[in-house]
FIVOPA-325012 format. One record per residue (C-alpha): residue number from 1; residue in three letters; chain; x negated, y negated, z negated. Coordinates in steps of 0.05 Angstrom, whole numbers, plus 5000, padded with zeros to 4 digits. Example, Ala and Ser with C-alpha at 12.3 -4.5 7.8 and 13.67 -1.06 7.14 Angstrom:
2
PT  pos  code  unit     X     Y     Z
PT    1   ALA     A  4754  5090  4844
PT    2   SER     A  4727  5021  4857
# end
This chain:
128
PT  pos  code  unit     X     Y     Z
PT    1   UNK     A  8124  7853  4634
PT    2   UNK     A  8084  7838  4573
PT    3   UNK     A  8122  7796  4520
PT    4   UNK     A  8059  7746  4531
PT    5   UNK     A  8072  7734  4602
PT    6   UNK     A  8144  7727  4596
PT    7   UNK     A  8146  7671  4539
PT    8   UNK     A  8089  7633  4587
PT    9   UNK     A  8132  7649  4650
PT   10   UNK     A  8197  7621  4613
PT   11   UNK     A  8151  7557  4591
PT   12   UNK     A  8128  7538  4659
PT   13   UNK     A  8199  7558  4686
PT   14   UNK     A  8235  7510  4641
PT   15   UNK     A  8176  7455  4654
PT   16   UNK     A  8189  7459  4719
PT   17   UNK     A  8251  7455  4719
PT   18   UNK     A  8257  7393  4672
PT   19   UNK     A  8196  7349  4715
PT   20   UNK     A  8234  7363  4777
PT   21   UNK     A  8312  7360  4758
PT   22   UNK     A  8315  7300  4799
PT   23   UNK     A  8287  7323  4852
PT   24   UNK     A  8335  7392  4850
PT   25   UNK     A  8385  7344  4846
PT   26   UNK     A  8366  7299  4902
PT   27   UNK     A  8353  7358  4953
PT   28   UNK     A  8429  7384  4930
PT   29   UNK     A  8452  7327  4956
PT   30   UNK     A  8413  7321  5004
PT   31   UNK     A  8445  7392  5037
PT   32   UNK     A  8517  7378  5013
PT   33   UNK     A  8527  7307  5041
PT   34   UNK     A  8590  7304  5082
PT   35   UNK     A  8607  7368  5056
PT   36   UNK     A  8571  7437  5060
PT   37   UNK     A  8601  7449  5128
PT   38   UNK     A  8595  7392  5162
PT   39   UNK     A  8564  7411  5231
PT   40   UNK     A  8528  7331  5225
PT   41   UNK     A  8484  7349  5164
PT   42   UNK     A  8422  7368  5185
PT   43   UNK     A  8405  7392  5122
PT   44   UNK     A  8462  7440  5112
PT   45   UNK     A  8418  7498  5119
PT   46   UNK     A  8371  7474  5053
PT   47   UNK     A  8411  7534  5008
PT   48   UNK     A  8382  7590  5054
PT   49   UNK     A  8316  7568  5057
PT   50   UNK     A  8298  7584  4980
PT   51   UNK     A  8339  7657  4988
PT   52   UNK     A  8306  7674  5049
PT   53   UNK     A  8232  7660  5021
PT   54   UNK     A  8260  7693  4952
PT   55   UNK     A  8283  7755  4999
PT   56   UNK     A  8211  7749  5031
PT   57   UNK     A  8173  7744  4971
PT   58   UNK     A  8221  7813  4947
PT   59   UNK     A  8198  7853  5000
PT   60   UNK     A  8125  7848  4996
PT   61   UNK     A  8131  7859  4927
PT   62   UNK     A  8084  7915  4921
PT   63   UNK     A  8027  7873  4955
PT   64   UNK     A  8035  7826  4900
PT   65   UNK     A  7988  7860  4848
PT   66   UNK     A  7951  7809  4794
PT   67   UNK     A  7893  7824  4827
PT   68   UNK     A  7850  7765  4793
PT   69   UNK     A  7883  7703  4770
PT   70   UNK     A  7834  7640  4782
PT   71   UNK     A  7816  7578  4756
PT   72   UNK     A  7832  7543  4824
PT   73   UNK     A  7894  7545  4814
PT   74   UNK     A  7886  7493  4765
PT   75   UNK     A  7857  7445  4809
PT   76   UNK     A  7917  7458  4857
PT   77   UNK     A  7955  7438  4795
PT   78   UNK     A  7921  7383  4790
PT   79   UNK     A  7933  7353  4853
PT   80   UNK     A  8007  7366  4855
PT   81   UNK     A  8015  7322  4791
PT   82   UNK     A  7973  7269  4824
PT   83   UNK     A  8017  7270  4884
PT   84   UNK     A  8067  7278  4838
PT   85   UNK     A  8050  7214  4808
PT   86   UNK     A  8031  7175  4865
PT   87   UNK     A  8109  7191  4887
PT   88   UNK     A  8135  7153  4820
PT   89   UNK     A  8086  7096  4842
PT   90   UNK     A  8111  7086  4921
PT   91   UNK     A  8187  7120  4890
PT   92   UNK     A  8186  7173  4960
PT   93   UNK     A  8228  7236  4951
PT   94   UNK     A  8186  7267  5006
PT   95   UNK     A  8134  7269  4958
PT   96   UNK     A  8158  7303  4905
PT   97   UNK     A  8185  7340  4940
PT   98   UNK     A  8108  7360  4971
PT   99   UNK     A  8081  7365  4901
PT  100   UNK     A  8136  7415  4878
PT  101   UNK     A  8105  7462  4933
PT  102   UNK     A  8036  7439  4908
PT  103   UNK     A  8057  7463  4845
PT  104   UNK     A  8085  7524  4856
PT  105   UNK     A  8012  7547  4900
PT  106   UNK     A  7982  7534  4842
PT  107   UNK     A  8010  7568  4796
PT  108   UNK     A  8020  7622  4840
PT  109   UNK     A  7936  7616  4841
PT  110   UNK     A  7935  7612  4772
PT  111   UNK     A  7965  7668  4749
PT  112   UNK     A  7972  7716  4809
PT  113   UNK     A  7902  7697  4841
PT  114   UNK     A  7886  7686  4914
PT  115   UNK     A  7900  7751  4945
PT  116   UNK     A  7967  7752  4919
PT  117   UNK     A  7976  7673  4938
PT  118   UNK     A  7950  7698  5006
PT  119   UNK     A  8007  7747  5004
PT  120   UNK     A  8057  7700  4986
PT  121   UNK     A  8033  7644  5031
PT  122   UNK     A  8087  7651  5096
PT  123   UNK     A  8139  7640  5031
PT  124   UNK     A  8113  7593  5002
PT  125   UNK     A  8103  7546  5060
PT  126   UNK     A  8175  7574  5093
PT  127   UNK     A  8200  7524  5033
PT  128   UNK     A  8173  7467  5070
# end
């Protein structure tokens, strides 16, 4: 990986990571209330979700060539920080939630393109 790409991957990473701590924080909680094995959470499954489309995304690797990133991506970008925005307005998780996998197609468009997003798209959805 190019020394480039890695500085701008560690950028948007950290981004990322700092516009949606809350979030990260409320789905944590969301899958640990009453305890990670309580049979009653239906959410208790939320920490396999990310691994399995993170295994998913691993093994179709080789079909993930930078084939031609494009400039849609930025308008997908763009509409995950207005639904972003719209969430701190009407203050619904859901919705943050929806924009962080706005987001992350996006970006995926952005920098991968969209036959790699295409490739990735059964992932990227699987968050949902």
């Amino acid at each position: 990986m190019k020394q480039k790409t890695l500085i701008i991957s560690l950028i948007v990473i950290v981004l990322i990571s700092l516009f949606y701590w809350p979030t990260f924080k409320w789905l944590y909680e969301s899958w640990t209330s009453g305890g990670l094995l309580n049979q009653d959470n239906p959410y208790g499954h939320g920490f396999l979700v990310p691994l399995i489309a993170g295994f998913i995304i691993w093994t179709r690797r080789n079909q993930i060539n930078i084939h031609k990133p494009s400039a849609i991506g930025v308008l997908v970008l763009a509409a995950g920080a207005i639904v972003y925005l719209m969430d701190h307005t009407l203050d619904m998780r859901s919705l943050v939630a929806l924009s962080l996998l706005i987001v992350l197609t996006g970006l995926t468009i952005a920098f991968l393109g969209l036959r790699a997003t295409k490739a990735l798209a059964f992932p990227l959805f699987f968050l949902i």
